[in-house]
C-alpha positions in Angstrom: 163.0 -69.1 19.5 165.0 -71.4 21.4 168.2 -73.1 20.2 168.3 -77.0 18.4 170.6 -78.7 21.3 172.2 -81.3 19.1 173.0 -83.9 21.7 171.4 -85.8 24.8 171.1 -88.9 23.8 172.5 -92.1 24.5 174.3 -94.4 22.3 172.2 -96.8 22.5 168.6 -94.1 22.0 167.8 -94.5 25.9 168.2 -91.8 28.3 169.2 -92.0 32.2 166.6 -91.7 34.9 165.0 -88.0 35.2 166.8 -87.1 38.2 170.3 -88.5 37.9 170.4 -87.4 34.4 168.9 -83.7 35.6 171.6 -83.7 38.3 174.1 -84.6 36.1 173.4 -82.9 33.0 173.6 -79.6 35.2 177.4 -80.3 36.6 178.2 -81.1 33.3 177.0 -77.5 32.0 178.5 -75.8 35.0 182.0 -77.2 34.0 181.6 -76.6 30.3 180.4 -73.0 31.2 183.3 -72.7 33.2 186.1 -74.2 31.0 184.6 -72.4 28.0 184.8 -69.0 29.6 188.4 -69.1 30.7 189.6 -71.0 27.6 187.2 -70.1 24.4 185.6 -72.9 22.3 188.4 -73.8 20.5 191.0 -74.1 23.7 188.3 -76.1 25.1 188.3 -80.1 25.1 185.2 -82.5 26.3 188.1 -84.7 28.0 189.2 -81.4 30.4 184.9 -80.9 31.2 184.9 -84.0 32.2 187.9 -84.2 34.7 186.2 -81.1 35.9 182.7 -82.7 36.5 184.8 -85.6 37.6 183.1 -88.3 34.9 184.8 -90.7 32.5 184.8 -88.9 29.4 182.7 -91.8 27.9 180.0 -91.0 30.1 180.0 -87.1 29.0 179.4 -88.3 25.5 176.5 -90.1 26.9 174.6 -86.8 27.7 176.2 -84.9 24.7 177.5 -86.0 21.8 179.9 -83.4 21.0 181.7 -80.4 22.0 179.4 -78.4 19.7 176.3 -79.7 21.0 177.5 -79.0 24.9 178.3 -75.6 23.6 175.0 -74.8 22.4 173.5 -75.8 25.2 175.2 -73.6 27.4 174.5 -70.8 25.3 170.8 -72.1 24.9 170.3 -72.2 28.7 171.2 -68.6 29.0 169.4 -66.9 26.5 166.5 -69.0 27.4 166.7 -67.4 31.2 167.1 -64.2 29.6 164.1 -64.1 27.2 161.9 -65.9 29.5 161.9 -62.5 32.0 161.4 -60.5 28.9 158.4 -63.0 27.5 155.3 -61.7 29.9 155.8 -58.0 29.0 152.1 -56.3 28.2 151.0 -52.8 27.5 149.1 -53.4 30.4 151.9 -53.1 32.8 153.3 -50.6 35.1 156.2 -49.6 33.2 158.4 -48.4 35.8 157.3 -51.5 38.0 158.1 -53.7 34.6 161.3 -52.0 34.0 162.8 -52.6 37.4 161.7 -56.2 37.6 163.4 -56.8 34.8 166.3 -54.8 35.2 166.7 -56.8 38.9 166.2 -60.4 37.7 168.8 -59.3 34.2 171.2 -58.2 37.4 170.5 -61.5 39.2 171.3 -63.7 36.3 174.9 -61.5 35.5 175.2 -62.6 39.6 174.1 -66.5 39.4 175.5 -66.8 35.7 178.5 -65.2 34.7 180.5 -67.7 32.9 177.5 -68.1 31.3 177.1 -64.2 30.0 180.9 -64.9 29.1 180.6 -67.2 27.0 177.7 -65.9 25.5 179.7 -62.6 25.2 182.9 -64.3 23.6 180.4 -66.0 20.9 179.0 -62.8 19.8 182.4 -61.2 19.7 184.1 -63.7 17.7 180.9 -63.3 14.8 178.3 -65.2 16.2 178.0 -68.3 14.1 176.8 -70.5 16.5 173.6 -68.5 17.3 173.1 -67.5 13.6 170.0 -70.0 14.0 168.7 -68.6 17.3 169.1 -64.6 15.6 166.4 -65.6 13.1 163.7 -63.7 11.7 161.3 -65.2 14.3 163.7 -63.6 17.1 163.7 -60.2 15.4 160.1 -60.5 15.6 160.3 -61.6 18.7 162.3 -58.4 19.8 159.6 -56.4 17.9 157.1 -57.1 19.6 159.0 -56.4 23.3 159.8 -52.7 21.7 156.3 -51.9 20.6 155.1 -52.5 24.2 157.6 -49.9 24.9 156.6 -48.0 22.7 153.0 -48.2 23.5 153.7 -47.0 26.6 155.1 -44.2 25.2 152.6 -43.4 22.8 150.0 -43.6 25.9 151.9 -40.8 27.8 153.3 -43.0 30.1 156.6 -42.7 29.8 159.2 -40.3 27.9 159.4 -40.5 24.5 163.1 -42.9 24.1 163.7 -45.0 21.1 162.9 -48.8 22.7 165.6 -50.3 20.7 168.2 -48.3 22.1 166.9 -48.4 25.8 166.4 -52.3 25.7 170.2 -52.3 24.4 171.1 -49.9 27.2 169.4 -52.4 29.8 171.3 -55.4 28.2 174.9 -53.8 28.3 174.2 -52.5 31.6 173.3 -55.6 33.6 175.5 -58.1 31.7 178.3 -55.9 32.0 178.5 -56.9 35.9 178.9 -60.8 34.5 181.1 -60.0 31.5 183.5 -57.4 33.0 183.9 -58.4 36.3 187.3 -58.5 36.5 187.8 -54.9 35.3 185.0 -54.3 38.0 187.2 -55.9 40.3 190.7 -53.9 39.5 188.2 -50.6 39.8 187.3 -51.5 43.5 189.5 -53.7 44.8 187.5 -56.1 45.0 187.7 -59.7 44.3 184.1 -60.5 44.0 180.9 -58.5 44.3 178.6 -59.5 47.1 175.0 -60.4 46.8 174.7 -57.2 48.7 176.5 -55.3 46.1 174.6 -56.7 43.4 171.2 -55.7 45.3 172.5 -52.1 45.6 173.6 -51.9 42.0 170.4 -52.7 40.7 169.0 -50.6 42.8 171.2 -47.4 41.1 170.4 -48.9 37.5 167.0 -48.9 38.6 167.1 -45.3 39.6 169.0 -44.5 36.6 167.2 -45.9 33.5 164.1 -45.0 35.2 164.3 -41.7 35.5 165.7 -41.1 32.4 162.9 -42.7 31.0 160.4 -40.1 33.1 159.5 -42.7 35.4 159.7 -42.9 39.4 161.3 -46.1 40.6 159.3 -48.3 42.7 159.8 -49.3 46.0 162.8 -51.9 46.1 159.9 -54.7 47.1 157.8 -53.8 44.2 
């Protein structure tokens, strides 16, 4: 399910020490995200990511081969934080204690990540081709499976009867929009930025929101 990175290797088929090349590897990806959010894929040059991360542009090539490859591996490393939160999701679970876990670490990664969702965002926008690999028929089995434990829930009385596809879409467009639309979120408030505060407090009405509408009683904000 996860994206081919097509890149991280050395000319010459070595690789740098684990945590030099970890610590650099993850300024690199924090320039690219943020070069390829304000400027698109094409406006975007390896040579300006790596006056950015402040490296010789030799040495960025020595970690990814190609503007494609570091491109794919931004997008990897978000849907990979994505998916992971949705992975662990049983029949067994509380749903509303499920739901608003999930709904509060989506929230924290549109807070940690958004050049990242941007990116991500633009990509699907503009057709998707680059993650016509990851959108496979595994994935779509993958998203199967995490709307039949919805749906088992509501089959089991625990929960309204909503159409899973359509909720799990409501959850995505909800919490990435606070990543992706940030500066209209910004205009609206007057606002530059949202604090972590903010964020806390808008999960919190998402929480209350989807939740109810689903039948359920939100959780305690520790749960």
């Amino acid at each position: 399910m996860t994206l081919q990175v097509p890149a991280h290797t050395a000319p010459n088929g070595e690789k740098p020490a684990g945590r030099i090349r970890q610590k650099n590897e993850e300024a690199i990806l924090a320039a690219a995200e943020e070069e390829f959010a304000r400027h698109g894929f094409k406006g975007t040059s390896m040579n300006t990511i790596a006056q950015r991360v402040g490296l010789p542009k030799a040495n960025l090539h020595y970690y990814f081969s190609n503007k494609l490859g570091l491109y794919v591996a931004v997008l990897s490393n978000i849907l990979e934080l994505w998916d992971s939160t949705f992975n662990h999701l049983t029949v067994d679970d509380d749903p509303a204690v499920a739901l608003a876990a999930y709904i509060r670490a989506k929230m924290e990664f549109s807070r940690r990540y958004p050049q990242a969702s941007r990116v991500f965002a633009m990509e699907i926008i503009s057709g998707g081709e680059c993650l016509s690999q990851h959108f496979s028929q595994d994935y779509r089995t993958w998203f199967a499976g995490r709307a039949a434990v919805f749906q088992a829930w509501i089959d089991a009385g625990k929960m309204d009867a909503v159409d899973p596809v359509n909720l799990i879409f409501l959850i995505w467009s909800s919490t990435q929009h606070y990543a992706d639309f940030a500066t209209q979120i910004g205009f609206v408030t007057g606002r530059k930025r949202l604090s972590r505060q903010d964020f806390s407090e808008a999960s919190d009405n998402l929480i209350r929101i989807i939740l109810k509408g689903c039948g359920l009683t939100p959780p305690p904000a520790s749960a």
